[in-house]
Each structure stands twice: as structure tokens, then as C-alpha cells.
N, C-alpha and C positions, 0 to 999 in steps of 0.2 A: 853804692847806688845813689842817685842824685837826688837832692829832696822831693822836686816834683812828680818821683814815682811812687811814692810812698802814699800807704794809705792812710786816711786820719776814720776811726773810728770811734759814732757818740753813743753813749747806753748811760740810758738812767730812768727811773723812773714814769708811768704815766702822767703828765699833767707837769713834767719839769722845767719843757722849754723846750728841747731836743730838737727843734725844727724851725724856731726860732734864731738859737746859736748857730744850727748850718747854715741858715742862711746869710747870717752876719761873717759866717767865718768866707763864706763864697766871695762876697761881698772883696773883703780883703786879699783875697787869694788873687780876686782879677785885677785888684790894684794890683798886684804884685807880676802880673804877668801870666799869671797861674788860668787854666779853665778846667774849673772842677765841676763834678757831676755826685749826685747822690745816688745810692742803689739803697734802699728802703731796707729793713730788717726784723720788719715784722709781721707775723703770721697772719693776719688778717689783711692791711692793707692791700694785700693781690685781688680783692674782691672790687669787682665794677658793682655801683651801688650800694655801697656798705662807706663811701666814704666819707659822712660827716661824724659814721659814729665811731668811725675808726681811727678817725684824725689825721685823713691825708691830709699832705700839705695846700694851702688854698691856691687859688688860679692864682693867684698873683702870686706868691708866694714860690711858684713852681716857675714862672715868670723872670723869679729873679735865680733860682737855683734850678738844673733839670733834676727830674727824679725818676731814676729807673724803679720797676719792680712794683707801682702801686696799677691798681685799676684795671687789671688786664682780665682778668678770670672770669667767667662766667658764677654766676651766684650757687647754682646748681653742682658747682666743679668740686670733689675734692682734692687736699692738696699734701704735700709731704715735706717735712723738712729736707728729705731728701729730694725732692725735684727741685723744691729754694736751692740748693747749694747748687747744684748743674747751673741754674741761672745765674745765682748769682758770680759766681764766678768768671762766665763767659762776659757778664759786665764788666767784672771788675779787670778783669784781663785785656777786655777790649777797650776800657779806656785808659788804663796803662800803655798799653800799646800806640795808643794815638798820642801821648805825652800829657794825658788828663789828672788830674788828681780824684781820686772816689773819697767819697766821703761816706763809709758807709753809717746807717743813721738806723734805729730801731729800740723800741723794748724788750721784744722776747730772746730773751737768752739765748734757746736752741739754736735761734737763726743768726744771732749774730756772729754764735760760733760755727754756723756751717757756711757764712758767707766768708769768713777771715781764715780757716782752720780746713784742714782735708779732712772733716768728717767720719769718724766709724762707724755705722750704724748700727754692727752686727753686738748684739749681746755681750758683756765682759765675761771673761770665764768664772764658776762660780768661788765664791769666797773673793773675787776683786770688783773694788767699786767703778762703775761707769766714772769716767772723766768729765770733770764738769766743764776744765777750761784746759788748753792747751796753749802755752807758750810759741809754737811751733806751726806759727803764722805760715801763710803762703807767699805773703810778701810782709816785707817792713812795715810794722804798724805801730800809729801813735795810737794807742785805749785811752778814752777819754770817758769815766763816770763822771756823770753831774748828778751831784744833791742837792739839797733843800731842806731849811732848818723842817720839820714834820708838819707843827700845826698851819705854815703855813703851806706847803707841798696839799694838805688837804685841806682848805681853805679851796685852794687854786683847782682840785681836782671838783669839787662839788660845785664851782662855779661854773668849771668847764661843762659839767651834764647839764647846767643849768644852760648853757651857751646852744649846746649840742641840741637839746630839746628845740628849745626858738628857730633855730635853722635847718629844724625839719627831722631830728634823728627818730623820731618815732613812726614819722608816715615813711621815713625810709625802711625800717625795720618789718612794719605792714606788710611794702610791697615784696621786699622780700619773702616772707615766709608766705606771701601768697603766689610767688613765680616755684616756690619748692628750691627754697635754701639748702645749701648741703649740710647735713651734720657738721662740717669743717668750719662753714661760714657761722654757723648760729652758735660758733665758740665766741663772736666776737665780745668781747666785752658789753654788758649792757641788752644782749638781744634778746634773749625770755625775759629778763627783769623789764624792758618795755614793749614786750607782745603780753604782758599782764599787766603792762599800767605801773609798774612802782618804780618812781623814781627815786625812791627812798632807797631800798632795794641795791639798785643799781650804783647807788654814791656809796654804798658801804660795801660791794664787790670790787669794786673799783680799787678803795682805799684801800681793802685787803690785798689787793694783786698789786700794789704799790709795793707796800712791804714786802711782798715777797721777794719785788724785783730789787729792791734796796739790800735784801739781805744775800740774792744771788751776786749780786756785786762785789760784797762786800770780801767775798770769797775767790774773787779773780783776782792772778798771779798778776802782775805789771801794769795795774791799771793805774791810770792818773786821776785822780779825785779832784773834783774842783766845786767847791761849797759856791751855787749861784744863787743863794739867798741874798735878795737885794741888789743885783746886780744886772748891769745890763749886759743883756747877747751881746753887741758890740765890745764889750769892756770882757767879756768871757772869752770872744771869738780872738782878740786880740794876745791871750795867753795862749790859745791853743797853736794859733799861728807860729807864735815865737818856739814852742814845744817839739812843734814837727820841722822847724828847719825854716821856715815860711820867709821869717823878718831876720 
């Protein structure tokens, strides 16, 4: 299969970069000839309205990369990993098909695995463990963890609530939970901790759902780890490139 059908997939923690790096890796891809597309991979971002706490990517930002899969949902809507995998797929298939590169880009684990991976959803039998990660992609994929030395990963995340707040995440959070949010949506990180006010609160749920996602990682078959402490997106984006066949 030709490099430009393949997928490059990023996962790494809240507050790493992850959308920074796709966009620098975009960036290079068009040099290259390449037109690549992002399909999003996290549980939240499907929410219209929820996007400054969710951390869609900015207008501009979306300007310079497209991104499927953010903004579309009604607030009130519940949502499934399994309806994510339907979509995502008919993305990721349909810009394969057009000769596109996906970039598929997210934090939450479940969806990164139902957007790359066919999915089982039914119960394992008992005495076997649910499968956390499956090797047995749908199409060719480079797995790309991004870290970050800690104290600073949580530096960068409390700043980020600090960023989020200013540009409005708590009167976004308001209107929500005054149009009647769905249980699914008021998972998003952050949204009881500021329909109470605490931002304190909130930078320490955060940091905790950090770690977790570091330590889900940590546990995936053929991922590529790539320490971006210190580092710029462009100088990250340009290993990923060379990884997947790109340069």
C-alpha cells in the first residue's frame, strides 16, 4: 500500500500539544504533495457549544488543517462509542478513497480504538479481559504517543484552564446546562467543577484524567513514543513524517 494511504494516528495526553503537532505535520504533508484531513477522536468534541472547554481546534487552526467529527452534535444529544466508530470510519475511508491522508488526532482511548480498530462492543466472555488495544488496524497505521516530562505537562494543563476560563469556558458551560445538556455532554471535562465555580477543582480532575491517559498508553502494542518536552510541533511533526513514509 502506498504511503499516502495510510493512516498516522496522535494520542497523548490533555494539554500535550496533539493539535498543534497535527497541524505542523499538515503543514508538511502539503509540502510534500500530500492533502491530509483530521477526523477528531475524542468523546466530547462532537458537542456544538462545548468547544472552548473541549479544546476544539481554533478557526484558524482548522484553516490550516480540516477536522472531521468536532461540533456537530446537538448539546442535548447522547452519544456512543459505538455511533463514533460508524462515523468515524465512513471518514476515514472516505478520505482514503479520495487519495487523502487522516490524521486521526484525540485523547480518549475508547475512540481512538474504535476509529482505527473494528470495534467489539459486546461483553468478553466471563473469566476473559475486555481488550484494551488491538493490533489489527483497519488500515495501515503509524500510532504516535506524545509525552511530556510531568511537572511540566501539568504546568501547561493548568494554564490551559487558566486560558479556557478567559475565552469564555464557564459562560459556555452556563449556557449549556441551561439549554439541558445531555448526561454525555456534562462528561466533559471541567463542566460540574465550573457550574460550581471551582477552578481549582477542575485543574486537579484534569491532571488526574492526564494520568490516566499516560498510563493507557503506556499499555498499547506498537505505539511510537515521542518525548515533546521542549520541543517544537514542527521539529516533532517532522519525525512523524519521516515514520510514516512521508520524507
Amino acid at each position: 500500500m502506498r504511503s499516502h494511504t495510510h493512516v498516522v494516528a496522535l494520542f497523548g495526553p490533555t494539554g500535550v500539544g496533539k493539535t498543534s503537532v497535527a497541524v505542523a505535520l499538515a503543514r508538511r504533508l502539503r509540502g510534500l504533495g500530500e492533502q491530509p484531513v483530521a477526523v477528531s477522536a475524542d468523546a466530547l468534541q462532537v458537542y456544538q457549544g462545548l468547544e472552548t472547554l473541549t479544546g476544539v481546534a481554533t478557526a484558524a487552526e482548522q484553516a490550516e488543517l480540516e477536522h472531521r467529527l468536532v461540533s456537530f452534535l446537538p448539546l442535548d444529544a447522547s452519544f456512543s462509542a459505538g455511533q463514533y466508530a460508524e462515523l468515524a470510519h465512513a471518514e476515514i475511508d472516505a478520505a482514503l478513497a479520495e487519495g487523502r491522508r487522516p490524521i486521526v488526532v484525540g485523547g480518549t482511548g475508547l475512540y481512538l480504538r474504535a476509529a482505527l480498530t473494528e470495534l467489539d462492543f459486546r461483553p468478553p466472555p466471563e473469566g476473559a479481559p475486555s481488550q484494551l488495544w488491538s493490533e489489527d488496524v483497519r488500515h495501515p497505521t503509524l500510532l504516535v504517543g506524545l509525552v511530556m516530562e510531568r511537572e511540566e505537562l501539568y504546568a501547561r494543563i493548568d494554564a490551559r484552564v487558566d486560558e479556557m476560563l478567559a475565552a469564555g469556558a464557564r459562560e459556555e458551560v452556563l449556557r449549556a446546562h441551561a439549554v439541558g445538556a445531555s448526561p454525555t455532554a456534562r462528561k466533559a471535562l471541567g463542566f460540574e467543577e465550573l457550574l460550581a465555580g471551582d477552578v481549582e477543582a477542575m485543574k486537579r480532575r484534569t491532571r488526574n484524567y492526564a494520568r490516566r491517559q499516560l498510563t493507557w498508553m503506556r499499555k498499547l502494542a506498537g505505539v511510537h513514543t515521542i518525548d515533546v518536552t521542549d520541543r517544537a510541533a514542527e521539529d516533532v511533526a517532522r519525525e512523524i513524517a519521516l515514520d510514516c513514509g512521508a520524507l
